[in-house]
C-alpha positions as protocol buffer text, in pm:
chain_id: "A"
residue {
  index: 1
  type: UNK
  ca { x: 11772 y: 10045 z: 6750 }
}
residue {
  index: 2
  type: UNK
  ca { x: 11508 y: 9825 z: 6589 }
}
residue {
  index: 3
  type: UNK
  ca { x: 11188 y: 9941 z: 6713 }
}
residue {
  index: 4
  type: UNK
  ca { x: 11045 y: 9606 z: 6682 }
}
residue {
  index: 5
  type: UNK
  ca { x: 11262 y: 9541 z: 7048 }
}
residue {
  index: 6
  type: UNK
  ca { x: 11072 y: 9787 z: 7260 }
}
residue {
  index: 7
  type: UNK
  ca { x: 10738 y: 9769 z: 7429 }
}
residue {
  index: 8
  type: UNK
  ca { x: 10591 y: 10048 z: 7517 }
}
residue {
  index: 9
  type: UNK
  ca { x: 10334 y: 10057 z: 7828 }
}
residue {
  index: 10
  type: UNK
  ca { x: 10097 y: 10385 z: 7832 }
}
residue {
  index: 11
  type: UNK
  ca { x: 9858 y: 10472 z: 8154 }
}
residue {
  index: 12
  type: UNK
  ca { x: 9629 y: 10785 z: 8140 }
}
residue {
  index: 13
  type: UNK
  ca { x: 9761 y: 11000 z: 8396 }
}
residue {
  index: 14
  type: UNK
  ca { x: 9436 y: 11046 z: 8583 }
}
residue {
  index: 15
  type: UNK
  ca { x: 9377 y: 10642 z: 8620 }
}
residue {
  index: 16
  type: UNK
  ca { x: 9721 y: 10476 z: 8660 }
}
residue {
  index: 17
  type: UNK
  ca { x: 9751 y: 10253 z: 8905 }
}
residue {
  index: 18
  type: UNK
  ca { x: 10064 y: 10332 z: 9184 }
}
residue {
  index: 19
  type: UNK
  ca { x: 10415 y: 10235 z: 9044 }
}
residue {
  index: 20
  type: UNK
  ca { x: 10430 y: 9850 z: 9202 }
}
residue {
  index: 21
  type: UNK
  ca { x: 10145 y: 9782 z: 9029 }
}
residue {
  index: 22
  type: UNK
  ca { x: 10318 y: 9917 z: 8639 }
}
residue {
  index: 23
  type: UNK
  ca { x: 10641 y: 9768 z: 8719 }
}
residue {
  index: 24
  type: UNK
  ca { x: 10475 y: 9422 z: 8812 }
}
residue {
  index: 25
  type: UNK
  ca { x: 10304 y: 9511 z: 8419 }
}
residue {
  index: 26
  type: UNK
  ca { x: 10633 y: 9578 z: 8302 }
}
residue {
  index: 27
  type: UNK
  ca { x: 10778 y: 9220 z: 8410 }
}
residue {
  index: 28
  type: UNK
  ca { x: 10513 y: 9032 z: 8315 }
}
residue {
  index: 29
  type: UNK
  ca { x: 10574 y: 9178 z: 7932 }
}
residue {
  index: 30
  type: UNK
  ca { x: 10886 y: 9058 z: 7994 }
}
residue {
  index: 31
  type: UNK
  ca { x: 10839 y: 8723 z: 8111 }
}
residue {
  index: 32
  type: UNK
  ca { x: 10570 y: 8685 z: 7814 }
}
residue {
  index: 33
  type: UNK
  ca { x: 10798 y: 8830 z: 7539 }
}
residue {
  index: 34
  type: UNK
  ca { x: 11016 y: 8496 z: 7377 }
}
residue {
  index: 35
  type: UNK
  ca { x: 11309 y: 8736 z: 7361 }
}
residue {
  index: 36
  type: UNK
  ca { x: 11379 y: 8666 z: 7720 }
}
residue {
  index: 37
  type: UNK
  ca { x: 11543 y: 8414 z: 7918 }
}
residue {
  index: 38
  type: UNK
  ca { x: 11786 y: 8255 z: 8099 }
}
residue {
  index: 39
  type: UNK
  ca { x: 12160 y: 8439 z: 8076 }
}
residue {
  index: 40
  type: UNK
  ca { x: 11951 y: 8772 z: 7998 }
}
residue {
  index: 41
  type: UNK
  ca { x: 11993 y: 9066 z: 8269 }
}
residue {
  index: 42
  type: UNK
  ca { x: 11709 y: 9276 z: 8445 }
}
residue {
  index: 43
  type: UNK
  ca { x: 11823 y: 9693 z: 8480 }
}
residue {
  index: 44
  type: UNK
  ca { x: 11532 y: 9910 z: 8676 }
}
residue {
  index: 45
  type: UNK
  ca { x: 11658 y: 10321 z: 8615 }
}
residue {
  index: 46
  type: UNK
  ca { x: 11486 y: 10684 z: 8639 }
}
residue {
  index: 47
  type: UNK
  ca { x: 11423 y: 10855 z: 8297 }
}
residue {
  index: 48
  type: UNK
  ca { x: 11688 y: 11106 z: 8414 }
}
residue {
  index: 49
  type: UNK
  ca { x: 11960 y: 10959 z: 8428 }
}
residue {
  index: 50
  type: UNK
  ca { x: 12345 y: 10971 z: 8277 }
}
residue {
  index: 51
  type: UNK
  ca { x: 12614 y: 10672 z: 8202 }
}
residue {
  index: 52
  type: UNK
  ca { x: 12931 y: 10637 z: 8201 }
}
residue {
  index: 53
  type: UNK
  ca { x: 13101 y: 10473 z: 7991 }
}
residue {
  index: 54
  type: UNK
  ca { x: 13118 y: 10094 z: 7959 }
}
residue {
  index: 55
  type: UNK
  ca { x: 12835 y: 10118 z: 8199 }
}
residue {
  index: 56
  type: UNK
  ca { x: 12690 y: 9799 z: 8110 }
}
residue {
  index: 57
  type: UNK
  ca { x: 13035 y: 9593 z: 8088 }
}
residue {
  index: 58
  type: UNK
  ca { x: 13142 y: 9702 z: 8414 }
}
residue {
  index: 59
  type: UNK
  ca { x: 12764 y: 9613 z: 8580 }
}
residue {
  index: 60
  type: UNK
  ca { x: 12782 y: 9247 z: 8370 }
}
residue {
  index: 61
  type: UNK
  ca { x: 13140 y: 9200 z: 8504 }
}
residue {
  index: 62
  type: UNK
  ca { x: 13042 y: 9325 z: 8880 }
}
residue {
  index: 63
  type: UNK
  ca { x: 12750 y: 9089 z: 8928 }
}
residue {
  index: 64
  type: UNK
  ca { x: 12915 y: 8772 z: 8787 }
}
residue {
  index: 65
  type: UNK
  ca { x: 13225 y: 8873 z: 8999 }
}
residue {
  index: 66
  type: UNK
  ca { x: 12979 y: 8882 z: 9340 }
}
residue {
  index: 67
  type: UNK
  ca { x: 12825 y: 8592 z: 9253 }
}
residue {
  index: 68
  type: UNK
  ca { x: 13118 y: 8407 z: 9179 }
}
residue {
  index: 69
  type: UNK
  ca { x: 13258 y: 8544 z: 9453 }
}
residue {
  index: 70
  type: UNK
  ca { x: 12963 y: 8486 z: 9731 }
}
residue {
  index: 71
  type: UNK
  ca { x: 12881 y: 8159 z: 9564 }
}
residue {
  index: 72
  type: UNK
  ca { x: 12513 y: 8264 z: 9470 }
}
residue {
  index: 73
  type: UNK
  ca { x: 12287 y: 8380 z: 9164 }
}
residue {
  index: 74
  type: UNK
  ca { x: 12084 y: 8566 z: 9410 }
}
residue {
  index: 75
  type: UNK
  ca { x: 12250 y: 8931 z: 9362 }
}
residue {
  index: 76
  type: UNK
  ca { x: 12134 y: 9261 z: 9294 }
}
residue {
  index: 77
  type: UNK
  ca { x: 12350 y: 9573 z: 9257 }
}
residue {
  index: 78
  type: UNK
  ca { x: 12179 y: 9871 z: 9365 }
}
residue {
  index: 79
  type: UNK
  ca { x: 12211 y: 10223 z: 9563 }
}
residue {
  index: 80
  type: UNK
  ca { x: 12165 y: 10580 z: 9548 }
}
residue {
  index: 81
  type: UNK
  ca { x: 12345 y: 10678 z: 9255 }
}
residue {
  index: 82
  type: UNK
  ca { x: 12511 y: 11052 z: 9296 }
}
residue {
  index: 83
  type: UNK
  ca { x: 12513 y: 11311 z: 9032 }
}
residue {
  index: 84
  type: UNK
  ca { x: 12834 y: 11252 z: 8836 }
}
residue {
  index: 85
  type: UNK
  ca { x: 12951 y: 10851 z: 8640 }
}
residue {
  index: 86
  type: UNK
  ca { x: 13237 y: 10677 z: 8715 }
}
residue {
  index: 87
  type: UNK
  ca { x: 13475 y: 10720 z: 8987 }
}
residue {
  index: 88
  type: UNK
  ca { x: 13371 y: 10916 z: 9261 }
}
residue {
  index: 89
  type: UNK
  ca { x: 13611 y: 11135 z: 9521 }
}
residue {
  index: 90
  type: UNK
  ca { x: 13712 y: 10969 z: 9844 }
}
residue {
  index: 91
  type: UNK
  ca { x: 13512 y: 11229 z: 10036 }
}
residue {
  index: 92
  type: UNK
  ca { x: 13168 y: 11086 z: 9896 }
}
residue {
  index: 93
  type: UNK
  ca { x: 13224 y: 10721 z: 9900 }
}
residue {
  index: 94
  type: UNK
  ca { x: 13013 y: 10707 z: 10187 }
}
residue {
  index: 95
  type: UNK
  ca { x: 12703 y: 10851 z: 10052 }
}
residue {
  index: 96
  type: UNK
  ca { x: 12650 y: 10557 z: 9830 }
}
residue {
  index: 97
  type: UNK
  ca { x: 12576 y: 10370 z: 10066 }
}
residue {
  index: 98
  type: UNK
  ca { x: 12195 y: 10319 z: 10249 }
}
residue {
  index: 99
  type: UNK
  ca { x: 12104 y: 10093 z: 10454 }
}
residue {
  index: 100
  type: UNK
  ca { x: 11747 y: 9996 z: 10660 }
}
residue {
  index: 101
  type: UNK
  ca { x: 11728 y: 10236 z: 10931 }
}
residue {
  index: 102
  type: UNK
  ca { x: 11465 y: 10276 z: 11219 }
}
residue {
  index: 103
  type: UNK
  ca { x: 11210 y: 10606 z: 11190 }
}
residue {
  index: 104
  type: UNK
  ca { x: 10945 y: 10678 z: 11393 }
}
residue {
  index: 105
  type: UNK
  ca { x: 10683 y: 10898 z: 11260 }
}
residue {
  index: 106
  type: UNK
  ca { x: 10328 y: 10960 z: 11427 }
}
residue {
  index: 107
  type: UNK
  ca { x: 10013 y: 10761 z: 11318 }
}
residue {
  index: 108
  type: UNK
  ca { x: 9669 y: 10853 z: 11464 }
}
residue {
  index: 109
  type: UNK
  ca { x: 9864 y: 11118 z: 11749 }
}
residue {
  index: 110
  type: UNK
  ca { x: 10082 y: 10753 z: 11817 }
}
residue {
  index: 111
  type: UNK
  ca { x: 10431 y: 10701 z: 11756 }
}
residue {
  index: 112
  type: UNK
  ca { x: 10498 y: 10410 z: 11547 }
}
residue {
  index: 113
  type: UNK
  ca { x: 10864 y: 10268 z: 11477 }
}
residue {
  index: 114
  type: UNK
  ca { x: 10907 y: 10214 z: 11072 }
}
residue {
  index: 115
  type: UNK
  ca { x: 11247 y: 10169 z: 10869 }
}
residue {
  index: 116
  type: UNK
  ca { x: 11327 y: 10410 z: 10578 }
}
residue {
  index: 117
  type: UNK
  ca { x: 11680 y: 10360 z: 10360 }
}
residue {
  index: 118
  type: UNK
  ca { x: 11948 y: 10593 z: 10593 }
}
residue {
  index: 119
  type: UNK
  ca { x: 12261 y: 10659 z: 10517 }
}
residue {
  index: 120
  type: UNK
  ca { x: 12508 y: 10461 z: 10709 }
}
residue {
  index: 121
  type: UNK
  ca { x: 12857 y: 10566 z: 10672 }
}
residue {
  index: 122
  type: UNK
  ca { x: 13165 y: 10355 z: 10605 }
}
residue {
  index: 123
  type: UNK
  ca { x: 13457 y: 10388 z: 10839 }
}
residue {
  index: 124
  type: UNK
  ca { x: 13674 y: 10166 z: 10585 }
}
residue {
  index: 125
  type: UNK
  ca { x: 13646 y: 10144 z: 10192 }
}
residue {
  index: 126
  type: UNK
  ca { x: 13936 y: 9820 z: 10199 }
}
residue {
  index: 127
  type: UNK
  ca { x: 13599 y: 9629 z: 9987 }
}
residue {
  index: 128
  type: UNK
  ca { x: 13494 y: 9761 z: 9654 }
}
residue {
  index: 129
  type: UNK
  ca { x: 13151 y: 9657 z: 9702 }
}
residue {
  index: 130
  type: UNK
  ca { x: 12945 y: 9699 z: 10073 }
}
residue {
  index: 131
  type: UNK
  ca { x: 12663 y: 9473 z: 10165 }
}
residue {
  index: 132
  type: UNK
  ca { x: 12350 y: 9710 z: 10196 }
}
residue {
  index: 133
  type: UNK
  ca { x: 11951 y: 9599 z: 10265 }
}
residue {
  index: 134
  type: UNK
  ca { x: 11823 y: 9918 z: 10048 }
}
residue {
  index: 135
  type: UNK
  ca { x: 11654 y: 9838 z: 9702 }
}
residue {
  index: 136
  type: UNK
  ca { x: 11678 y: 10227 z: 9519 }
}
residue {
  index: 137
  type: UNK
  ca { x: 11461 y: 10184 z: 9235 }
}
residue {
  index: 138
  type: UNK
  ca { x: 11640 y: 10469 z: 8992 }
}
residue {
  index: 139
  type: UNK
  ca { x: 11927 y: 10177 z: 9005 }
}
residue {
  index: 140
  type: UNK
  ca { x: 11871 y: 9845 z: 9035 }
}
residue {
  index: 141
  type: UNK
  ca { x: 12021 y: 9582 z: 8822 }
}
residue {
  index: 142
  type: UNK
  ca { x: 11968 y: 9192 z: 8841 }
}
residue {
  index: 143
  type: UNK
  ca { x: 11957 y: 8901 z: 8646 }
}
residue {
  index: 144
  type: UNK
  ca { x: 11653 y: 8757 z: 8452 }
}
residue {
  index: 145
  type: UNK
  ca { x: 11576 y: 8489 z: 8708 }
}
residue {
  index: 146
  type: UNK
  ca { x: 11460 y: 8773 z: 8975 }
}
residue {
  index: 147
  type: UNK
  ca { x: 11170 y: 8874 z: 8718 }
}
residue {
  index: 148
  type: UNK
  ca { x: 11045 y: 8516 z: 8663 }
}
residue {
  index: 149
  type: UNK
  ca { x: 11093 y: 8438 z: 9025 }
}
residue {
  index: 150
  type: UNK
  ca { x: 11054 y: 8723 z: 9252 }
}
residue {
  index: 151
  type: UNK
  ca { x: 10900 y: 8996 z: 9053 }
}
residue {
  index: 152
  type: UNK
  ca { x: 10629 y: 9256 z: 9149 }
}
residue {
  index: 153
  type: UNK
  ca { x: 10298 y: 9162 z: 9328 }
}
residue {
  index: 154
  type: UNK
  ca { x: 9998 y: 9293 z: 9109 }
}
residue {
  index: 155
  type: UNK
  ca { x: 9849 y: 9401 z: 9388 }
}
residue {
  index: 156
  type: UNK
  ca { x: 10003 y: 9679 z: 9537 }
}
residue {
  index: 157
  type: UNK
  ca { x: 9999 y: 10058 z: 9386 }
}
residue {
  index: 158
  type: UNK
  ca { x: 10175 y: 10200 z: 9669 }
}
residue {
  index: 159
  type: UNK
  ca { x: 10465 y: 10499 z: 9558 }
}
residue {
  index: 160
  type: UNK
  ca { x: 10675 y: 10488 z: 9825 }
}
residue {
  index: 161
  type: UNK
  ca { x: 10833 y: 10132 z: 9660 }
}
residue {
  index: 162
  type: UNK
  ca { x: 11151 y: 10093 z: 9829 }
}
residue {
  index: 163
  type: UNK
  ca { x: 11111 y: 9987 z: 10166 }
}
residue {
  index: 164
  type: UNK
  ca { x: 10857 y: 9721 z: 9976 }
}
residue {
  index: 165
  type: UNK
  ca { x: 11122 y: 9562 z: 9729 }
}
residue {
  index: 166
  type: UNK
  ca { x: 11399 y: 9577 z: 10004 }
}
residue {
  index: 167
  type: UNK
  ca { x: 11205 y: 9358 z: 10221 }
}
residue {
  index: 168
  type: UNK
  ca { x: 11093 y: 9157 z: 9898 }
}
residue {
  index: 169
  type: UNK
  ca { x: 11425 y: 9076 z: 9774 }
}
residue {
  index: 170
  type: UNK
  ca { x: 11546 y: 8982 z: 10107 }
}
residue {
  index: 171
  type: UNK
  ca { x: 11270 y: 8731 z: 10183 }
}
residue {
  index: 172
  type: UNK
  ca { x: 11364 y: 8581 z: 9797 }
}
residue {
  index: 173
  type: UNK
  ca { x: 11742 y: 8520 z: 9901 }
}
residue {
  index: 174
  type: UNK
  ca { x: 11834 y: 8788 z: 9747 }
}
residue {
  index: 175
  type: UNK
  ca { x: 12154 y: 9010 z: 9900 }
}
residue {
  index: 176
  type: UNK
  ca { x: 12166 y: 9360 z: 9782 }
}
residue {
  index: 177
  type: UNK
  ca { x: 12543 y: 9504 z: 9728 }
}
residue {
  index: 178
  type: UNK
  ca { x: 12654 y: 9880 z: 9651 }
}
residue {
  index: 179
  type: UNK
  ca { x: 12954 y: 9954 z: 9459 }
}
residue {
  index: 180
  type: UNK
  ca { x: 13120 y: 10224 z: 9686 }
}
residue {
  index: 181
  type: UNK
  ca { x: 13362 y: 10331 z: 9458 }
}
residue {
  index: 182
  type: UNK
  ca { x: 13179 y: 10386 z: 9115 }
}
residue {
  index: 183
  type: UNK
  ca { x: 12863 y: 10544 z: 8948 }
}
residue {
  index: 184
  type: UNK
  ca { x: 12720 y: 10327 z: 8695 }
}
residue {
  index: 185
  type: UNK
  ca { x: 12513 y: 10583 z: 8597 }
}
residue {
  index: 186
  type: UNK
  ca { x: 12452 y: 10929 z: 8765 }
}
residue {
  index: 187
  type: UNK
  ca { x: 12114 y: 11020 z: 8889 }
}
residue {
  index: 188
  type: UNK
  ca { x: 12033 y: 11321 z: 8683 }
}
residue {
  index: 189
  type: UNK
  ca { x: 11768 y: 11524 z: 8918 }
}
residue {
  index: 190
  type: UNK
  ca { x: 11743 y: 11831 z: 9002 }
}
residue {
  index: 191
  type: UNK
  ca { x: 11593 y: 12088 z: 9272 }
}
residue {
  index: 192
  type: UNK
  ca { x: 11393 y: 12364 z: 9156 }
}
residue {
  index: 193
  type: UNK
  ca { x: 11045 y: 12560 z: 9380 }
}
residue {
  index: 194
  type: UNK
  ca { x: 11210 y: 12638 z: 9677 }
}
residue {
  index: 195
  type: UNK
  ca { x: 11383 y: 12270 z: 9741 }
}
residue {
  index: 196
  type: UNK
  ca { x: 11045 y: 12117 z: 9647 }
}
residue {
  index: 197
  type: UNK
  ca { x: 11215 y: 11856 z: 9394 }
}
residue {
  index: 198
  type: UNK
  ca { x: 10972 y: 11943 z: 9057 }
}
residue {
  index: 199
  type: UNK
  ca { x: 10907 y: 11553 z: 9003 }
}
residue {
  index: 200
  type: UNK
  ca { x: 10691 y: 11508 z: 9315 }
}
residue {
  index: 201
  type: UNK
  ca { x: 10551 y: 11879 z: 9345 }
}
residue {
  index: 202
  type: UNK
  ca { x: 10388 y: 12134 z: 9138 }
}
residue {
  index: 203
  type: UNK
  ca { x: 10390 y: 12499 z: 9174 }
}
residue {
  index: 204
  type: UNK
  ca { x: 10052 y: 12640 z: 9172 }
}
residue {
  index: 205
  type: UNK
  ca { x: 9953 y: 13018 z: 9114 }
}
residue {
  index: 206
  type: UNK
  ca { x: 9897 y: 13080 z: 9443 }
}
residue {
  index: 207
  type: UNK
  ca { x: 10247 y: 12984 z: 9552 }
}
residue {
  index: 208
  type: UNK
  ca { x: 10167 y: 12713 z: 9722 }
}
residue {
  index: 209
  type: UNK
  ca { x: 10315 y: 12341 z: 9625 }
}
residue {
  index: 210
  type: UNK
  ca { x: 10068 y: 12031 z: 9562 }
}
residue {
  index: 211
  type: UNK
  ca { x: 10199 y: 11693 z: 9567 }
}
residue {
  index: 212
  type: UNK
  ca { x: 10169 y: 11510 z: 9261 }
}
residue {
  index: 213
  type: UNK
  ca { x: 10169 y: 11165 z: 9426 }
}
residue {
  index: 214
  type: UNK
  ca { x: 9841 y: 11182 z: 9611 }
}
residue {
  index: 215
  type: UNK
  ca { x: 9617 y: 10955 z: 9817 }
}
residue {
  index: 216
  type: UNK
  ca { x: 9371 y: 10928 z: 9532 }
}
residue {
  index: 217
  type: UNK
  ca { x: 9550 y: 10664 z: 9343 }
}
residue {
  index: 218
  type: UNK
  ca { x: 9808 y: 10445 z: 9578 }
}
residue {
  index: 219
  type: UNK
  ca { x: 9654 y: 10540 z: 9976 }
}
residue {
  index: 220
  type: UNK
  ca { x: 9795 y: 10800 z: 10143 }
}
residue {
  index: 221
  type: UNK
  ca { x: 10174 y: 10763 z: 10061 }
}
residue {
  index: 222
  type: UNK
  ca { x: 10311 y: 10916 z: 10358 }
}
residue {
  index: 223
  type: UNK
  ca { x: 10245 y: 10606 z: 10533 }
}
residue {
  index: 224
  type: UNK
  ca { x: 10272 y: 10360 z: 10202 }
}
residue {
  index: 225
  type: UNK
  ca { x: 10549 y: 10154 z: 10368 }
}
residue {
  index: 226
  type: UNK
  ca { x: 10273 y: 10001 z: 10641 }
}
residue {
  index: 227
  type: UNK
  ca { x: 10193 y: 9811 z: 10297 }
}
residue {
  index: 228
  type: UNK
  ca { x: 10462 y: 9568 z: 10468 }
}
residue {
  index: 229
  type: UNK
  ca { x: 10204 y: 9499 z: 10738 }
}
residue {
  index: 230
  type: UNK
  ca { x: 10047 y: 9303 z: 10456 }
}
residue {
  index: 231
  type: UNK
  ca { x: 10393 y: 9079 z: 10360 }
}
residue {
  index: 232
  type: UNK
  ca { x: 10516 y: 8958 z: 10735 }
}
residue {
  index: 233
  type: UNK
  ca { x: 10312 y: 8656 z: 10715 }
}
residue {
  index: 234
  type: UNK
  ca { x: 10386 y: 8568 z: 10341 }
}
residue {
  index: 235
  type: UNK
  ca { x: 10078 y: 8416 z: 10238 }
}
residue {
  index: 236
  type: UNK
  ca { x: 9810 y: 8487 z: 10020 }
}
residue {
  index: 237
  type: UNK
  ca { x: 9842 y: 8728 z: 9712 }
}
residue {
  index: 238
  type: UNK
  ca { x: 10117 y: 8917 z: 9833 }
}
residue {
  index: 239
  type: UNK
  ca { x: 10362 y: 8640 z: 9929 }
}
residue {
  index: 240
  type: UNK
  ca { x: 10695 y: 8589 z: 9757 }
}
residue {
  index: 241
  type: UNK
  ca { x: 10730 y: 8317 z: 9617 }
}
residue {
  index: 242
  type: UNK
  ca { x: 10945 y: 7982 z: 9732 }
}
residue {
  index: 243
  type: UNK
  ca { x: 11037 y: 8236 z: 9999 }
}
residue {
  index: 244
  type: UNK
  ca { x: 11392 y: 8169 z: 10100 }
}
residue {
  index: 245
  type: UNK
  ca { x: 11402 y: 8360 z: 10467 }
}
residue {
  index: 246
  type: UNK
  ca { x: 11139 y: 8455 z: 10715 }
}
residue {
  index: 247
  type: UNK
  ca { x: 11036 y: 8776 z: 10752 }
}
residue {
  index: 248
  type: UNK
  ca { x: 11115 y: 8814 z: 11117 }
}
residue {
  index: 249
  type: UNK
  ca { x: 11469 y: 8775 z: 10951 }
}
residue {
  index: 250
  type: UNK
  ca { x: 11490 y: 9075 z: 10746 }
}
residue {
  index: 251
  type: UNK
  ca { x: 11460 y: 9307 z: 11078 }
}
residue {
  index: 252
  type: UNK
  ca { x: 11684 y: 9073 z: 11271 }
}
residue {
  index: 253
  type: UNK
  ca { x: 11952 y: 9106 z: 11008 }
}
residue {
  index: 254
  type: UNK
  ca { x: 11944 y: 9457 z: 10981 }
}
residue {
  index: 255
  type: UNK
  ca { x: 11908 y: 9550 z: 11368 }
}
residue {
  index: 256
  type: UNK
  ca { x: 11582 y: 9715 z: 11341 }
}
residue {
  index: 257
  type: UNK
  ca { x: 11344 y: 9438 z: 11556 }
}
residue {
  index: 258
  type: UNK
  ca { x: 11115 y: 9732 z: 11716 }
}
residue {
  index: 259
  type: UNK
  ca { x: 11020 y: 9753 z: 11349 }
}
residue {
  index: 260
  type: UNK
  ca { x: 10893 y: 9408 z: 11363 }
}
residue {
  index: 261
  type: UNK
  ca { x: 10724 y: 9443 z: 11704 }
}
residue {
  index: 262
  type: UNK
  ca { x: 10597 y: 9750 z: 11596 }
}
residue {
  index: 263
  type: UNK
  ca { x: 10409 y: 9652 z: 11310 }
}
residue {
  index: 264
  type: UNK
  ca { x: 10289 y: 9289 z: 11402 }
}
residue {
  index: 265
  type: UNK
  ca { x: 10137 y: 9418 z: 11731 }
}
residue {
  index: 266
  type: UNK
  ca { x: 9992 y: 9773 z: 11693 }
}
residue {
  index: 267
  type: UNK
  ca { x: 9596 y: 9715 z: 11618 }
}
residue {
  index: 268
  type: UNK
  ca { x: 9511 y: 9970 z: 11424 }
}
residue {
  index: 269
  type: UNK
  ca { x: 9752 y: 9982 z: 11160 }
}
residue {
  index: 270
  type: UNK
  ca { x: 9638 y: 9642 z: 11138 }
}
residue {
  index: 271
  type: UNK
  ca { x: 9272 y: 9767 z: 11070 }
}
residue {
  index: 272
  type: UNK
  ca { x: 9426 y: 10070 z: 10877 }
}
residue {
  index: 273
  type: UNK
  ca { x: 9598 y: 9750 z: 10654 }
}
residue {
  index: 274
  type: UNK
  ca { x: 9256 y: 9598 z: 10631 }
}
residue {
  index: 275
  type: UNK
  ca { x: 9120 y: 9952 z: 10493 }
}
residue {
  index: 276
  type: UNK
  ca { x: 9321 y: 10001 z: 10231 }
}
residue {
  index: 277
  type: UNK
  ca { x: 9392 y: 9628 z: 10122 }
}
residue {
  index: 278
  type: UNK
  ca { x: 8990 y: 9606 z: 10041 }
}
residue {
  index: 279
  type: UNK
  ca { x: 9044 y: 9928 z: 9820 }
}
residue {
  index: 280
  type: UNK
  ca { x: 9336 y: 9759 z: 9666 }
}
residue {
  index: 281
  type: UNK
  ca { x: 9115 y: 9536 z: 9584 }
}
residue {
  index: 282
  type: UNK
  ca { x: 8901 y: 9703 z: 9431 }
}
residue {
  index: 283
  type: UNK
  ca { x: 9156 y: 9831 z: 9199 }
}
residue {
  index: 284
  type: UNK
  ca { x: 9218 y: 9516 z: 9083 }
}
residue {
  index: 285
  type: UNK
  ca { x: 8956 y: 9249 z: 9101 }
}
C-alpha cells in the first residue's frame, strides 16, 4: 500500500479525549482529505479483527442491494460480528442480531429505565438481512454521505458510544440492517483475567482488576449513555444535522417509550447532564 493513503491520528494515552470525540477527528480528516467523495464508502472496525474473503465485495454488493431494494441511500450495515467469517451455523443466526432493549440500572439509590443493544432472537431467518436499531462500532459500514452529513459531534468523549450513534443514525434517516446469515469479518477478542475481557481491564499485583476506561477522561462511563439526555431536543452543538425524525420517534419505533419518559422527566439526571456537559466543555472550548 502507498503510504502516502493513510493518515495516522496519535493521542497520548494519559490526555485523549473519549472515543466520540477521536472518531468525530477521524471524519473530519476525511471530509478534509480531496481523496474523498461522493461514490466512496465509510467502514468503522476493531483492530482485532479477521475477514473473510471477498469481504469488501460482498459488503459493496449488500448495501447497494438494500438500498436498491428499500429505495434509500440512508443504510448502514452493522451488528455484533461473532468469532468466525463467512457463513455461520443455523444454531447462531440469532446472535447476530441486537436490537434497543429497555435496562434499568440504579442512579443516586433510584431506578432509572435506559436502553442498552439486547439480543433479540429471530423466530424466522426467510430474510437475509433483519432490520435492527443497534449501531456496534467494531462493524459498521456506510457510505461517504453519512460522514459529511451525519458524522460525530466534537463534543462528546463518552466510551460507552453505541447507544449514542444508534440514536444518531436514527434521527439522520438512517435504518440500520444486520446480515443474519454472514460474518463480514469476525470479531477477533478474546477473554483472559478471570472473564475480565483484557481490553477494558488490567490485572494489577494485588489481584485485583482496574478499569482502563475511567471517569477521568469521558465521565463516569457506567452511566455514559445519559449523554442522550443531551440529544432529545436536537438543538445546539449536539444536534444532528437536517434531522430527518424526532427523537420521541426513535423510542416509539423500537418499543422502549419508558426510556423516553424516563429521561426527559427525571430532574436530576437532568442536573447530572448539566454537570458533566460544562466539563465537556471544558475539554473542548
Amino acid at each position: 500500500m502507498d503510504g502516502q493513503q493513510l493518515t495516522i491520528l496519535e493521542y497520548d494515552v494519559e490526555t485523549r479525549p473519549g472515543v466520540v470525540k477521536v472518531r468525530s477527528d477521524i471524519t473530519d480528516a476525511i471530509i478534509n482529505n480531496s481523496r474523498f467523495g461522493e461514490g466512496d464508502f465509510f467502514l468503522m472496525i476493531d483492530a482485532h479483527s479477521k475477514f473473510a474473503q471477498n469481504w469488501d465485495i460482498d459488503l459493496i454488493n449488500d448495501i447497494k442491494y438494500l438500498q436498491l431494494l428499500k429505495n434509500k441511500k440512508e443504510i448502514i450495515l452493522s451488528k455484533q460480528c461473532g468469532d468466525t467469517p463467512g457463513q455461520l451455523p443455523d444454531t447462531s443466526l440469532h446472535e447476530t442480531f441486537f436490537f434497543p432493549l429497555e435496562q434499568n440500572i440504579y442512579y443516586s439509590s433510584n431506578p432509572v429505565t435506559l436502553f442498552y443493544g439486547g439480543q433479540r432472537r429471530l423466530e424466522s431467518f426467510d430474510e437475509k438481512f433483519q432490520q435492527g436499531g443497534w449501531a456496534s462500532c467494531h462493524f459498521f459500514f456506510t457510505t461517504y454521505d453519512f460522514v459529511k452529513d451525519v458524522g460525530f459531534d466534537r463534543y462528546s468523549n463518552t466510551f460507552q458510544e453505541e447507544p449514542y450513534l444508534s440514536f444518531r443514525c436514527f434521527v439522520a434517516g438512517y435504518d440500520i440492517y444486520a446480515n443474519v446469515t454472514y460474518n463480514y469479518i469476525a470479531h477477533d477478542s478474546y477473554k483472559q483475567y478471570d472473564g475480565f475481557d483484557p481490553r477494558y481491564w488490567v490485572k494489577l499485583e494485588n489481584g485485583e482488576h482496574f478499569k482502563v476506561f475511567t471517569s477521568k477522561h469521558a465521565g463516569d462511563d457506567q452511566y455514559s449513555n445519559l449523554i442522550i439526555l443531551a440529544y432529545i431536543n436536537n438543538t445546539g452543538r449536539y444536534a444532528v444535522k437536517n434531522a430527518k425524525r424526532g427523537s420521541k420517534m426513535f423510542f416509539d419505533h423500537f418499543k422502549i417509550p419508558n426510556v423516553y419518559n424516563s429521561l426527559i422527566n427525571n430532574k436530576d439526571l437532568t442536573e447530572w447532564l448539566n454537570d458533566i456537559d460544562q466539563k465537556y466543555s471544558q475539554m473542548n472550548p
